[in-house]
C-alpha angles and dihedrals in degrees: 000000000000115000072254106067097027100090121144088275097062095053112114081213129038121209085204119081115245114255124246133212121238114293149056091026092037083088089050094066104046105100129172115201115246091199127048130203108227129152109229135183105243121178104256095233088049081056097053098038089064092040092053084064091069126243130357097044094148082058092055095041092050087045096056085047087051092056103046091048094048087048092048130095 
């Protein structure tokens, strides 16, 4: 096959998925993210207080913001 004729089309395998019409995988694809990016203020001391526990800080601190929201009216 000549650089010519070899075009994407002419491939016998795509590296490209096929595309599907609208349906049974459109569900699939709708994901919604667990986790968001956002910039906050936190006391200095508070910071450093969860850092000083080692890693996985942002973990803690998400997990302390879990429980008071679930413990809250």
């Amino acid at each position: 096959m000549s650089p010519i004729e070899r075009t994407p089309l002419n491939l016998p395998f795509s590296p490209f998925p096929k595309r599907v019409s609208p349906g049974a995988h459109s569900e699939y694809w709708k994901v919604e993210p667990v986790k968001v990016a956002l910039s906050i203020k936190i006391d200095a001391d508070v910071l450093d207080w969860f850092k000083s526990k080692g890693k996985g800080y942002q973990t803690r601190i998400n997990a302390v913001l879990r429980e008071t929201m679930l413990h809250s009216d």
